[in-house]
DRENPA-49068 format. One line per 5 residues: number of its first residue (from 1); their letters; for each residue x, y, z of N, C-alpha, C. Coordinates in Angstrom, 1 decimal, decimal comma. Each point is the difference from the previous one (the first is absolute). Layout:
! DRENPA-49068
NUM) a) X/Y/Z/X/Y/Z/X/Y/Z; ...
//
This chain:
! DRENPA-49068
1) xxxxx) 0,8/-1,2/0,0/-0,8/1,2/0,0/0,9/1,2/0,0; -0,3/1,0/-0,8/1,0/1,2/0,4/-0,4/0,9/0,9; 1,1/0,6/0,3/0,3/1,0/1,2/-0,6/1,6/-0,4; -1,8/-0,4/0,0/-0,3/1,4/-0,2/0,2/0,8/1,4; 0,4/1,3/-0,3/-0,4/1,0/1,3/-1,1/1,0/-0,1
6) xxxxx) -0,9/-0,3/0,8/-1,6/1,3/-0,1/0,1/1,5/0,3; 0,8/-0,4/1,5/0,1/1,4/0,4/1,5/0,6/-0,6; -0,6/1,5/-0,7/0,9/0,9/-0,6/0,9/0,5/0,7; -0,2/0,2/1,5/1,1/0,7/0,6/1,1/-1,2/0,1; -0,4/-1,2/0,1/1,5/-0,9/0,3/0,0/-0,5/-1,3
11) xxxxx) -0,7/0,2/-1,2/1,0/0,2/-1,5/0,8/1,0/-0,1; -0,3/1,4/0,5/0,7/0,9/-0,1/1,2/0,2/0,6; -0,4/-0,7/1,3/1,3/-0,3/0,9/1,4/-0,9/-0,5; -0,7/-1,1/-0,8/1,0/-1,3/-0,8/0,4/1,2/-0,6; -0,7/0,3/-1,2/0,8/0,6/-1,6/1,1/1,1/0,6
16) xxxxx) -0,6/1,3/0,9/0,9/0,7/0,9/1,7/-0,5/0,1; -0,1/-1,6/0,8/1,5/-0,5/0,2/0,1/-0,7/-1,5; -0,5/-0,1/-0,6/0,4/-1,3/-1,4/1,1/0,5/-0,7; 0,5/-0,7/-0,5/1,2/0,2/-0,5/-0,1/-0,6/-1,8; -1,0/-1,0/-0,2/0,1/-0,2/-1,5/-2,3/-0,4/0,3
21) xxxxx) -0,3/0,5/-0,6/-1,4/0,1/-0,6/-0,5/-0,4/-1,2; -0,8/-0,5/-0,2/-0,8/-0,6/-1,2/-1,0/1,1/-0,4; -0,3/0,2/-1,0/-1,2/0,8/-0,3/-1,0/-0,8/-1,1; -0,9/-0,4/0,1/-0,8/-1,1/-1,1/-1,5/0,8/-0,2; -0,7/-0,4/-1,1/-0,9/0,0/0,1/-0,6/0,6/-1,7
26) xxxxx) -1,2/0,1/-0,4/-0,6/0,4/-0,9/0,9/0,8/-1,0; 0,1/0,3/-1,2/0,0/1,6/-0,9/-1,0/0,9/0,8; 0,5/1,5/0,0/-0,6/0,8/0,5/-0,5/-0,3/1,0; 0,9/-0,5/1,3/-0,8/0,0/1,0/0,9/1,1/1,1; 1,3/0,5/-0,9/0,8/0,9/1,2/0,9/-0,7/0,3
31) xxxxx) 0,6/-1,0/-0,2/1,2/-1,0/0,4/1,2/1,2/-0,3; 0,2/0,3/-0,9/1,1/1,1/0,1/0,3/0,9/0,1; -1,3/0,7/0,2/-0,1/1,5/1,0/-0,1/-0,1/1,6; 0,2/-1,2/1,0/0,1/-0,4/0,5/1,3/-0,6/0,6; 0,9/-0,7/-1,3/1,2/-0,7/0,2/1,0/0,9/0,2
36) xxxxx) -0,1/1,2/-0,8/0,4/1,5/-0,4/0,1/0,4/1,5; -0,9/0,0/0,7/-0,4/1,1/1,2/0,5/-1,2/1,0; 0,1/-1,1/0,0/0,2/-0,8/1,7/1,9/0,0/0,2; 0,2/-0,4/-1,5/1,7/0,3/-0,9/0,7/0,9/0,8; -0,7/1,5/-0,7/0,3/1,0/0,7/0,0/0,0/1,6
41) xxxxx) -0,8/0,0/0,7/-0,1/0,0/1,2/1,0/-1,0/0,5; 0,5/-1,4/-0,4/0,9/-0,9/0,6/1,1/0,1/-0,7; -0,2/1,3/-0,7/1,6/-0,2/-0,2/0,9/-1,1/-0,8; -1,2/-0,9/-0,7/0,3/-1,1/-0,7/-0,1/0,4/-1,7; 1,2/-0,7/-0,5/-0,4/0,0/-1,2/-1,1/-0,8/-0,9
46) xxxxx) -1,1/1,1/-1,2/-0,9/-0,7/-0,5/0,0/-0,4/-1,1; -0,5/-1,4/-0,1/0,2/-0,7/-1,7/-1,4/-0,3/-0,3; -0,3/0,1/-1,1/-1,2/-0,4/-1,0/0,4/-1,0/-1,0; -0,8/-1,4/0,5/-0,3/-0,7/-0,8/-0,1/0,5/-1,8; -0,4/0,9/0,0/-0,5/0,1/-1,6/1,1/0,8/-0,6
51) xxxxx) 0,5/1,3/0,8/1,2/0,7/-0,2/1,1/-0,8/0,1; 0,7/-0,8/0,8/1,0/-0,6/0,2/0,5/-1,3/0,1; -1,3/-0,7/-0,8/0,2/-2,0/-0,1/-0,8/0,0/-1,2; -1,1/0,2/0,1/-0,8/-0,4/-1,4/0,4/0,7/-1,4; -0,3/0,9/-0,3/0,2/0,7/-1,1/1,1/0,7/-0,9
56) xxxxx) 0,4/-0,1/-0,7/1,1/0,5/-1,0/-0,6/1,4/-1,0; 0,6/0,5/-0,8/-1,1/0,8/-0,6/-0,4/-0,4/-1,1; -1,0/1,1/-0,4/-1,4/-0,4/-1,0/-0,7/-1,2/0,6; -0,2/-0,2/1,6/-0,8/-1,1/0,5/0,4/-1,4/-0,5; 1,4/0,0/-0,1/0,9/-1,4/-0,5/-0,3/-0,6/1,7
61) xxxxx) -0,4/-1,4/0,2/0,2/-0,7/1,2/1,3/-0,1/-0,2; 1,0/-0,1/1,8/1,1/-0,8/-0,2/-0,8/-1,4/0,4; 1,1/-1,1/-0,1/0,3/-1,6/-0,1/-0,2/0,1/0,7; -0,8/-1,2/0,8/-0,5/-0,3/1,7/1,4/-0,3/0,6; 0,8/-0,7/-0,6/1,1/0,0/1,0/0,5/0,9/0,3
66) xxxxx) 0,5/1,0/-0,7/0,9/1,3/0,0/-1,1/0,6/1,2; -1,1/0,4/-0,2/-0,7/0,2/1,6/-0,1/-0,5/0,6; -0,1/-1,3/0,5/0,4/-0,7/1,3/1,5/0,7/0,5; 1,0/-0,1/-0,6/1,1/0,5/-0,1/0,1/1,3/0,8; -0,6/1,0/-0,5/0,0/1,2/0,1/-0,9/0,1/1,6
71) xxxxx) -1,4/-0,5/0,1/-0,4/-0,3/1,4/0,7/-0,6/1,1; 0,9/-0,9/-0,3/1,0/-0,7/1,0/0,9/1,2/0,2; 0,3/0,5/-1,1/1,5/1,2/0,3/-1,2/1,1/1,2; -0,9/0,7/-0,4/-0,6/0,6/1,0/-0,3/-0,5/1,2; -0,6/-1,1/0,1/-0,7/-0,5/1,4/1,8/-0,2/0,4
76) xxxxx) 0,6/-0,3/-0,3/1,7/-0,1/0,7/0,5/1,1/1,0; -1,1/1,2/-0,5/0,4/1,6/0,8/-0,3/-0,2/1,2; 0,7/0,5/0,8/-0,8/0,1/1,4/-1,1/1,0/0,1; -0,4/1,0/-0,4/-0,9/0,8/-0,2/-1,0/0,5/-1,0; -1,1/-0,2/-0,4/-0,5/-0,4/-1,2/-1,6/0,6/0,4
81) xxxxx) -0,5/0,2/-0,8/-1,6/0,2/-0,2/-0,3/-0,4/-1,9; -0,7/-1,2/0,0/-0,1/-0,5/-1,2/-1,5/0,3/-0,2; -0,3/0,6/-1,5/-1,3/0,1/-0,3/-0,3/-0,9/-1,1; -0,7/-1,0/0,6/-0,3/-1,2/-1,2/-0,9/-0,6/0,1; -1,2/-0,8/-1,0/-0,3/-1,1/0,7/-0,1/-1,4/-0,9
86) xxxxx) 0,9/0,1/-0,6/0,3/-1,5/-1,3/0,2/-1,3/1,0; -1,1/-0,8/0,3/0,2/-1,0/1,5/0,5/-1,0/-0,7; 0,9/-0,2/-1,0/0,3/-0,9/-0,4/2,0/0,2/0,5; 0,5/0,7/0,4/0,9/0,9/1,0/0,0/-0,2/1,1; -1,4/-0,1/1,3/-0,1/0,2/0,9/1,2/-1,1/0,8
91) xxxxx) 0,3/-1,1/-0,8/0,5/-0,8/0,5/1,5/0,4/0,7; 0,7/1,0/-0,8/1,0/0,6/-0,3/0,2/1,1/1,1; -1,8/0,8/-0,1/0,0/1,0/0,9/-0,1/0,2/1,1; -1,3/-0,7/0,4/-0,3/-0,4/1,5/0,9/-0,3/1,3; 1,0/-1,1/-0,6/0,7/-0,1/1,3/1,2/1,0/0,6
96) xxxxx) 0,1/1,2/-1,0/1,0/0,9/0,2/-1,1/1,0/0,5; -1,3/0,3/0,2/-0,8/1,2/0,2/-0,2/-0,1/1,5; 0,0/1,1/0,4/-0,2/0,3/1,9/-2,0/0,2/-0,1; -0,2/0,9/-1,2/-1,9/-0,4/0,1/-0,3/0,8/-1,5; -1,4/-0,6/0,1/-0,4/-0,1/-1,2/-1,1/1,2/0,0
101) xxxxx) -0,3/0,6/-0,9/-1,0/1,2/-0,2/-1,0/-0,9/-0,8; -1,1/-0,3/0,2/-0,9/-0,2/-1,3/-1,1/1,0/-0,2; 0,4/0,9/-1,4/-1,1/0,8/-0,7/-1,2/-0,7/-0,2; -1,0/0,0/1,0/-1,3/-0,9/-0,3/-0,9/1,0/-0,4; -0,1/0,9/-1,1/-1,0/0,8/0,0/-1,3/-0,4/-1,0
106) xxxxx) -0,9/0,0/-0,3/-1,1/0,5/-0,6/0,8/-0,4/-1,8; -0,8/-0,6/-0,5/0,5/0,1/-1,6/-0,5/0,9/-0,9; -1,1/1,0/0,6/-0,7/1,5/-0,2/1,3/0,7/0,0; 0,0/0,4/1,4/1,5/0,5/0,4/1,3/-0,1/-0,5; 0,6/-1,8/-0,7/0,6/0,3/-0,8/0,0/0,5/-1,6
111) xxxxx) -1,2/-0,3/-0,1/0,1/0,4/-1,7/-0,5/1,6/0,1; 0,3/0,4/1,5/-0,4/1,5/-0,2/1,4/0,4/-0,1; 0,6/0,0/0,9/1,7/-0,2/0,3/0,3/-0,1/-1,4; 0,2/-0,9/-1,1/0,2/-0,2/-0,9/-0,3/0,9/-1,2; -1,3/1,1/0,1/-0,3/0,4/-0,7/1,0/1,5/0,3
116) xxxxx) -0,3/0,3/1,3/1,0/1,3/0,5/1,2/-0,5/-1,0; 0,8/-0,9/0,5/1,7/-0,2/-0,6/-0,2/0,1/-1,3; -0,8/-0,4/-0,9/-0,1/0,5/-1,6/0,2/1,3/-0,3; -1,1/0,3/1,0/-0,2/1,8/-0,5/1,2/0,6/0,3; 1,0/-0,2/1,3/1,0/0,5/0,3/1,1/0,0/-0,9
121) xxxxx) 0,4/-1,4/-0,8/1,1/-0,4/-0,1/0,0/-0,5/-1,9; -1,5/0,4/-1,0/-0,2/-0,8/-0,8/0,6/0,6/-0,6; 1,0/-1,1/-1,0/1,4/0,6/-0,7/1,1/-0,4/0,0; 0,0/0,5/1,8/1,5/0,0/0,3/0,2/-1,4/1,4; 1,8/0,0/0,1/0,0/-0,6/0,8/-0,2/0,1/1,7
126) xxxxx) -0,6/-0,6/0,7/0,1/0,5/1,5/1,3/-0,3/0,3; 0,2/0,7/1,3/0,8/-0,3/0,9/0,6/-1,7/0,4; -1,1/-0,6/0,3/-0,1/-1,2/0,3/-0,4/-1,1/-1,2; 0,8/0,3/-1,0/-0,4/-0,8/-1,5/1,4/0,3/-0,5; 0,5/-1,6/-0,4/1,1/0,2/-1,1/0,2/0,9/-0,9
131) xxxxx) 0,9/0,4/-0,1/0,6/1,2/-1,5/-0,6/-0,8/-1,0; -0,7/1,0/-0,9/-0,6/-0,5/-1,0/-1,2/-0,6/0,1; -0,7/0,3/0,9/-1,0/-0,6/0,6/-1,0/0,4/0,2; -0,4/1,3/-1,2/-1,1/0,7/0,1/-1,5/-0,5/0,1; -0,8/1,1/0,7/-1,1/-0,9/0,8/-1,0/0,2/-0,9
136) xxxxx) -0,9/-1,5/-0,5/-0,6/0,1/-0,8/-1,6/0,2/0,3; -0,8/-0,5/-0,9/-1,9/0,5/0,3/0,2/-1,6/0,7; -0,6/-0,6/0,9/0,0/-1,0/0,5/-1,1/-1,3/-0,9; 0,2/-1,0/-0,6/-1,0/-1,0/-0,9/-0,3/-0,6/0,9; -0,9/-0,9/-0,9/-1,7/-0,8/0,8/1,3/-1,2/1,3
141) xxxxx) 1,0/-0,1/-0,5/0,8/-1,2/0,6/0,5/0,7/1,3; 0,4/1,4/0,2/0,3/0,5/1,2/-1,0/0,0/1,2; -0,5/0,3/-1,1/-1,9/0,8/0,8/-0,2/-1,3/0,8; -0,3/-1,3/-1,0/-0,8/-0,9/0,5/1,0/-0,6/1,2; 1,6/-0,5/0,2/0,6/0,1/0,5/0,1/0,9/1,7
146) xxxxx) -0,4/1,5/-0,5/-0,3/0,3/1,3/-1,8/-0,4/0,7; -1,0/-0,2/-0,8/-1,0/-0,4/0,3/-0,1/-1,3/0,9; 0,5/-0,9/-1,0/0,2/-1,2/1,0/1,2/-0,2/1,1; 0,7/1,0/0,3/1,4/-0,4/1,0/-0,7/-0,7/0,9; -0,9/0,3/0,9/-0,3/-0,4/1,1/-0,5/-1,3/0,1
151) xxxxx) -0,7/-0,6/-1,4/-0,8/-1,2/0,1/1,4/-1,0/-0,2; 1,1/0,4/-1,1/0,5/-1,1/-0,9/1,3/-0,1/0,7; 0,5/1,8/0,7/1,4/-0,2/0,7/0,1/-0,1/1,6; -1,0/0,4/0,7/0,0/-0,3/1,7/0,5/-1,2/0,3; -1,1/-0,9/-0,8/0,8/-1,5/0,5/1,6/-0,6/0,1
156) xxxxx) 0,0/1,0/-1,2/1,7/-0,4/-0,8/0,8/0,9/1,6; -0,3/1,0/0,0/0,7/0,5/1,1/-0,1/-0,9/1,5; -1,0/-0,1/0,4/-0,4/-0,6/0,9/1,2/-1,5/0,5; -0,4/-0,7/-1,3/0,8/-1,2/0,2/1,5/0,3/0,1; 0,3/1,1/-0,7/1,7/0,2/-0,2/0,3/0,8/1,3
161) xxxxx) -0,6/0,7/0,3/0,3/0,5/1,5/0,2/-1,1/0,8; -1,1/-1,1/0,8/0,1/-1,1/0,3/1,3/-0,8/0,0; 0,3/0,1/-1,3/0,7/-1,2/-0,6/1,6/0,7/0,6; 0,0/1,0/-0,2/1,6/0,9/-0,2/0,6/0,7/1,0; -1,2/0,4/0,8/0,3/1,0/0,9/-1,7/0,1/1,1
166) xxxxx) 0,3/-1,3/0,4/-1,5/-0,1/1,2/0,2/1,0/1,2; 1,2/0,1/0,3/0,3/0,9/1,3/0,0/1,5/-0,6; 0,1/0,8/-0,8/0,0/1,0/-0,5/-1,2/0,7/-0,2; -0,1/1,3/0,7/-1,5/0,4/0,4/0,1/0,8/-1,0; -1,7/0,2/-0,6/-0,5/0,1/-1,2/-1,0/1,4/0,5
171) xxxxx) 0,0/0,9/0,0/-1,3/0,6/-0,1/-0,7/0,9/-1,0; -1,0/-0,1/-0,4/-0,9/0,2/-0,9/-0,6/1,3/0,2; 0,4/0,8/-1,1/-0,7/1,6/-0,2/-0,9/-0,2/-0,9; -1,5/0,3/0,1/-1,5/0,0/-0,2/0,4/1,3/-0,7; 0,1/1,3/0,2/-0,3/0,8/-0,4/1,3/1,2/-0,3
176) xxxxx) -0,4/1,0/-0,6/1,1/1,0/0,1/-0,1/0,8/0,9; -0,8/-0,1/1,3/0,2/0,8/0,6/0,3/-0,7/1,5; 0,0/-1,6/-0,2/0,9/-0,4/1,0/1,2/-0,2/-0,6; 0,6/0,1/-0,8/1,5/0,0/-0,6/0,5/1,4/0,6; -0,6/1,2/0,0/-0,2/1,0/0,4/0,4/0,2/1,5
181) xxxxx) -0,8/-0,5/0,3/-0,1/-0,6/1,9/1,1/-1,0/0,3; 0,4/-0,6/-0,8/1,0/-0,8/0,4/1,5/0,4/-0,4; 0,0/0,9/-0,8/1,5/0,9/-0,3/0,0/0,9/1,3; -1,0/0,4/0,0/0,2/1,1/1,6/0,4/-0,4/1,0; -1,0/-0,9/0,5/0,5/-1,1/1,4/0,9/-0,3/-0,1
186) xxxxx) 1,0/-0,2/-1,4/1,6/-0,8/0,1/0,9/1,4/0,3; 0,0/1,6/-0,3/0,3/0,8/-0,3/0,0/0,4/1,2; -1,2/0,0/1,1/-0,2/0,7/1,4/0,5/-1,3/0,9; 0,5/-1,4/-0,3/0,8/-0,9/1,3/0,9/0,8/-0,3; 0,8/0,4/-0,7/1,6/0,6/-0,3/0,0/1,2/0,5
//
């Protein structure tokens, strides 16, 4: 069974001391406006799955091994905040993470999230997106993708948490304004 935690002030208290963090969850659910802000605050360096393991440019995948590779070289850091959630990795990831963030929001929410980052960024590349990795109109395969995360990928998560990292406390952000609440609480233990 994994190690959810309910109450936010002893999430906030873990993430506060953590030293390497997981960030998972949906498209557009805030995973990296979030990994960005706890980073910062710990003083930990931040990596993106999509920015710094998956992607090459013009949306070239790298070779799964070459990213296994590249996630072994990071989780190797002592200090880390990883924004990802490809649970076919977790295996890799889990047992180096101190706790886990899960973006559990609303799939409204993220395909609202998603619509904002178009408007922001349509063209060019973000911040958190490989060179050459300009952000496109999102197709029926993204969309549907973020529509179903919760039915098709919770389980997938679920078990791999279980499987990889049972002792590793997990807590689940519902909303953006407990992600909100829970950057603060980590911001005012310090």
């Amino acid at each position: 069974m994994p190690n959810y935690i309910s109450d936010i002030v002893e999430a906030a208290r873990l993430l506060g001391r953590a030293s390497r963090v997981l960030v998972v969850g949906s498209s557009g659910g805030g995973k990296t406006t979030l990994s960005r802000q706890v980073a910062h605050h710990l003083q930990a360096e931040y990596f993106s799955i999509d920015r710094d393991v998956r992607w090459l440019p013009n949306w070239t995948q790298r070779e799964q091994g070459e990213q296994h590779r590249i996630i072994r070289d990071i989780v190797a850091h002592n200090r880390w905040v990883l924004d990802g959630s490809n649970p076919s990795t977790f295996d890799i990831r889990l047992p180096r993470t101190d706790v886990v963030i899960w973006m559990r929001l609303s799939r409204l929410t993220c395909l609202a999230g998603i619509g904002r980052r178009v408007m922001r960024n349509y063209g060019r590349v973000r911040p958190d997106m490989a060179d050459g990795c300009a952000e496109p109109l999102p197709n029926l395969e993204f969309l549907t993708y973020i529509w179903t995360f919760e039915q098709r990928h919770a389980p997938l998560f679920e078990r791999n948490f279980d499987l990889y990292g049972p002792e590793v406390p997990i807590f689940q952000v519902k909303s953006r304004r407990e992600a909100d609440r829970l950057l603060d609480l980590m911001r005012s233990a310090h």
